[in-house]
N, C-alpha and C positions, 0 to 999 in steps of 0.2 A: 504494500500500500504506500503509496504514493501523495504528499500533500502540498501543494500547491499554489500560494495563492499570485502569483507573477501571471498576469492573462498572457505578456510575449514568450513567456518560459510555457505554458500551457500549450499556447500554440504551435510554438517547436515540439514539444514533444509530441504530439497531435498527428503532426507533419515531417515526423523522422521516420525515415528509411532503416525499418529495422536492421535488412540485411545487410546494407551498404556500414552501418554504424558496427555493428558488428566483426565485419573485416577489418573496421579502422582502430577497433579499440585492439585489435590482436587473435581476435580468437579465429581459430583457424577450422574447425569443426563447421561444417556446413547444418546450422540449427535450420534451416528455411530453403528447401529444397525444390519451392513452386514458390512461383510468385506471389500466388492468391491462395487463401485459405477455405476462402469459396468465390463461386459465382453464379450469379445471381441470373438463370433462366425465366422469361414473363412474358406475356402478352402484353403491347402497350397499355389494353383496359386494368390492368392490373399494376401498373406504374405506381401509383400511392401508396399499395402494399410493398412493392419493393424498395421502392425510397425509402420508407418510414426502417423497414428491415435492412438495409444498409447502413443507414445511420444507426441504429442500435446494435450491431456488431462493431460497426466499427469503434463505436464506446467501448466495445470490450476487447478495445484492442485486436479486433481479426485482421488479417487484410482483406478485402472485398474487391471484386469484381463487379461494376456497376457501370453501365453503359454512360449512363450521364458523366459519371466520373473519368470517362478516360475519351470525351470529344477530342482531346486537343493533340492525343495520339492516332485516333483513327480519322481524321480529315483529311483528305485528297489519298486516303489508301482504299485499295481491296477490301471493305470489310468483311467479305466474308474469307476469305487469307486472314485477316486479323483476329477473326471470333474464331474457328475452328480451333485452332491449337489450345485456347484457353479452354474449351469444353472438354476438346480429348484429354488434354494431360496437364494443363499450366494451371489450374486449380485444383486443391486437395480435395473439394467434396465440390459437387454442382449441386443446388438448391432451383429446381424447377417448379412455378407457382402453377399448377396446374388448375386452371378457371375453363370454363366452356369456348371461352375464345381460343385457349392456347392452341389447339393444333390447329387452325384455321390462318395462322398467323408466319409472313413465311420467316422472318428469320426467328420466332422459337421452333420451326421446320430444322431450319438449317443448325441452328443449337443440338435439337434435342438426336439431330444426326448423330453430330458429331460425341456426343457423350454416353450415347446410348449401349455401346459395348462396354460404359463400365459400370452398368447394375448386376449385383452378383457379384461387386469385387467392396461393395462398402460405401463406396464413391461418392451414390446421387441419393440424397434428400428429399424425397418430393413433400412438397407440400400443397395438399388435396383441397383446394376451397369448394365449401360446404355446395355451391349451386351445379357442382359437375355432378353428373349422373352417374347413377350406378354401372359397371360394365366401361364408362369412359376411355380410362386407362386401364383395359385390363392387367396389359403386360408390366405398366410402371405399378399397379398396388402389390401384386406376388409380395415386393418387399417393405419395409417396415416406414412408415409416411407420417408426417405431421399433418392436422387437421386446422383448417382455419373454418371458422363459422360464423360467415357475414351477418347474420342475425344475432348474434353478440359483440361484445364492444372487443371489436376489432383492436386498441390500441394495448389492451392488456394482453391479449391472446398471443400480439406479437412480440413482447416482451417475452412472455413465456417461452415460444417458439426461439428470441435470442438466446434466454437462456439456456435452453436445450442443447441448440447447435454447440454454445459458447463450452456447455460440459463436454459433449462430442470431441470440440478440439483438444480442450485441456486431456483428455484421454489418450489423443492422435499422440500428442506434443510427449507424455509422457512414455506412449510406446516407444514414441523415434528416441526419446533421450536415452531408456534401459537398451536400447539394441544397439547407439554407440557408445555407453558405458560398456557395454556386453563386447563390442568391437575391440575399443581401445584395449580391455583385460587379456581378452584372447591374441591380439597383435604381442601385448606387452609378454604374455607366458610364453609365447611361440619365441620370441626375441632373449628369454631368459631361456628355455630350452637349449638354445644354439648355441649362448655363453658359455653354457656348461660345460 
């Protein structure tokens, strides 16, 4: 925990490049191995839900993935060059808003292409709002979904829903730290092995 009260000190920290900080301070251990910690699959009609849901990850410190967020890298490029690699591999989990409009819509078309081989590996999040029909996504509910329910006060549900993803990472973050602690020991005994 962290306390604060310098609003320019705030906003650097806000605005600090984790992984870049982390090379600079020395550590040599690659802790951040995607860019994004997620990204944030929607139908435009579902834009308020995703905004609101980026800004509350990103309070918890995630990195996100958020179309609005990244205009001033995808202008005068291929966007669909640009979005593909972020669905396939350059985010840790994809968070798909699945609403009646989503598949109707072509670039959550072209997203949900491109991410769709990695359900079954832990990857994609969906999250189901309450007005899709039964049978919708068949293929995307098989696995395990967050529920939003527009007839409830949507602002709390999505806190919730941060919270959930936010425990998600903190679990990702601590698998990857025991397997290179588990690395370094095993380098380290292989290295005293040969000493001997």
């Amino acid at each position: 925990m962290l306390s604060v009260e310098d609003p320019k000190l705030i906003f650097y920290l806000r605005n600090l490049v984790w992984r870049a900080f982390t090379k600079q301070a020395g550590f040599t251990a690659e802790y951040f191995d995607r860019p994004y910690d997620f990204a944030l699959s929607f139908s435009g009609t579902e834009r308020p839900i995703a905004e609101r849901l980026n800004v509350l990850l990103s309070e918890r410190e995630m990195s996100v993935f958020y179309d609005q967020n990244e205009q001033h890298r995808i202008i005068a490029k291929d966007v669909e060059d640009y979005l593909v690699p972020i669905y396939r591999s350059e985010a840790l989990f994809v968070v798909p808003i699945l609403s009646p409009e989503y598949t109707t819509r072509i670039w959550a078309k072209i997203e949900s292409d491109a991410f769709k081989e990695r359900f079954g590996q832990g990857a994609v999040i969906p999250i189901k709002v309450s007005t899709v029909q039964e049978g919708f996504f068949n293929d995307y509910m098989r696995y395990g979904y967050l529920t939003l329910d527009v007839a409830r006060d949507v602002e709390h549900q999505l806190v919730e829903i941060a919270d959930t993803l936010g425990k998600r990472m903190l679990d990702e973050r601590a698998r990857a730290a025991n397997q290179a602690v588990a690395a370094i020991t095993n380098s380290h005994a292989r290295a005293t092995n040969v000493s001997c």
